[in-house]
C-alpha positions in Angstrom: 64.9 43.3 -114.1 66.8 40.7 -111.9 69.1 38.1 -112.5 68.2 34.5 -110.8 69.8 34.0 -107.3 71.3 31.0 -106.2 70.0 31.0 -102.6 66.5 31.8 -104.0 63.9 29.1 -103.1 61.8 30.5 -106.0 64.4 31.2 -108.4 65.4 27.2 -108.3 61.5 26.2 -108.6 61.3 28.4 -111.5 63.8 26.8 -113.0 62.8 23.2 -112.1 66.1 22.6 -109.6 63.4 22.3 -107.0 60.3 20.3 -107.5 56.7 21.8 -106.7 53.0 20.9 -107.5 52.9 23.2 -110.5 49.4 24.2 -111.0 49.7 26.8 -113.9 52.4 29.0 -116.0 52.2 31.6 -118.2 54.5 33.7 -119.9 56.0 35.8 -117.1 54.8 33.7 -114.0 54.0 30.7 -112.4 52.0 29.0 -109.5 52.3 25.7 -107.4 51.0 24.7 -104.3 51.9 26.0 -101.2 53.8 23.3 -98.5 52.5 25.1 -95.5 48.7 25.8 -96.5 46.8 27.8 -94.7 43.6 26.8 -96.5 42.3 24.5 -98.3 44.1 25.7 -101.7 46.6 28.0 -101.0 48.7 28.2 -103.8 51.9 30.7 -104.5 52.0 32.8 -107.8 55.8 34.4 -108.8 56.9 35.9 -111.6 59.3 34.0 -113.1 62.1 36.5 -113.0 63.4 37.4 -109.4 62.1 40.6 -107.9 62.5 40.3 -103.8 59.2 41.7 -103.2 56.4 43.4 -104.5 57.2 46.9 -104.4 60.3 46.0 -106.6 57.7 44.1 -108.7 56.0 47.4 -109.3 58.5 49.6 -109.6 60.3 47.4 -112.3 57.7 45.3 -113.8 54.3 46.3 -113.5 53.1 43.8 -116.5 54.5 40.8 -114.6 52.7 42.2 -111.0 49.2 42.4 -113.2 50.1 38.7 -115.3 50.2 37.3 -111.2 46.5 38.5 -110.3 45.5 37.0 -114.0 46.7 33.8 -113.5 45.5 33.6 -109.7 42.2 33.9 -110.8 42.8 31.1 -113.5 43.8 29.0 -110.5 40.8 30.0 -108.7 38.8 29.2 -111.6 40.6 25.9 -112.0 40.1 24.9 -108.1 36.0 26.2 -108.3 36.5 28.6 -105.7 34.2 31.4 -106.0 35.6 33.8 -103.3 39.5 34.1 -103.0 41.9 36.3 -100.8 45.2 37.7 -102.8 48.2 38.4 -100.3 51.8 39.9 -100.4 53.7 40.1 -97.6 57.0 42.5 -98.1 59.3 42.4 -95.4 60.3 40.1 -92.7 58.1 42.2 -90.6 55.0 41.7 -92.9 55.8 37.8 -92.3 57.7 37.1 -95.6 60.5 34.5 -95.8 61.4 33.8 -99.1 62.6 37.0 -100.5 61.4 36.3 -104.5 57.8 38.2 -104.5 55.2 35.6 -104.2 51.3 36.4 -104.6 49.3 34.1 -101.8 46.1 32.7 -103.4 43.9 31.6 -100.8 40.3 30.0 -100.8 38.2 26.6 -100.7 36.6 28.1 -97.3 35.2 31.0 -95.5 37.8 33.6 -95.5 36.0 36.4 -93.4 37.8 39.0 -91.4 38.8 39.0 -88.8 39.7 35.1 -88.6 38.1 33.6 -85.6 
């Protein structure tokens, strides 16, 4: 388990230093909207205890990794969306910037791959 870290985006959300469009919490995570959508929802889902990415999610707290998929699909259910996409991105080379594992929920349009 990690400690919350100052520079974390994430970590200051979760603690409400940073406002966001809060859209659900549970016990060990939470979800708000994205700023940058890249759908119609797109809507982040961390665990409210800093892990950088998702294999340290895993590897240190599998409950909170499975929680995040749980309350993305209460989101979904929430929004109406009846197909979704679930994304992590670890590693600036996998395209993630904030370094606090986030789940991408993604839906409210056709999602087919590839996009194009």
């Amino acid at each position: 388990m990690s400690v919350p870290q100052e520079d974390c985006l994430f970590c200051r959300i979760v603690a409400g230093e940073v406002p966001a469009d809060v859209v659900h919490r549970s016990e060990r995570s939470l979800a708000f909207r994205d700023i940058d959508p890249k759908a119609p929802t797109h809507v982040l889902v961390v665990p409210l205890v800093h892990h950088c990415n998702a294999a340290d999610l895993a590897d240190n707290d599998p409950a909170t990794l499975a929680d995040m998929f749980v309350v993305a699909d209460i989101v979904a259910d929430q929004e109406q969306i009846i197909g979704y996409r679930t994304v992590f991105n670890t590693g600036a080379e996998a395209g993630q910037t904030v370094f606090h594992a986030h789940l991408h929920l993604l839906g409210g349009r056709s999602l087919t791959w590839p996009p194009g």
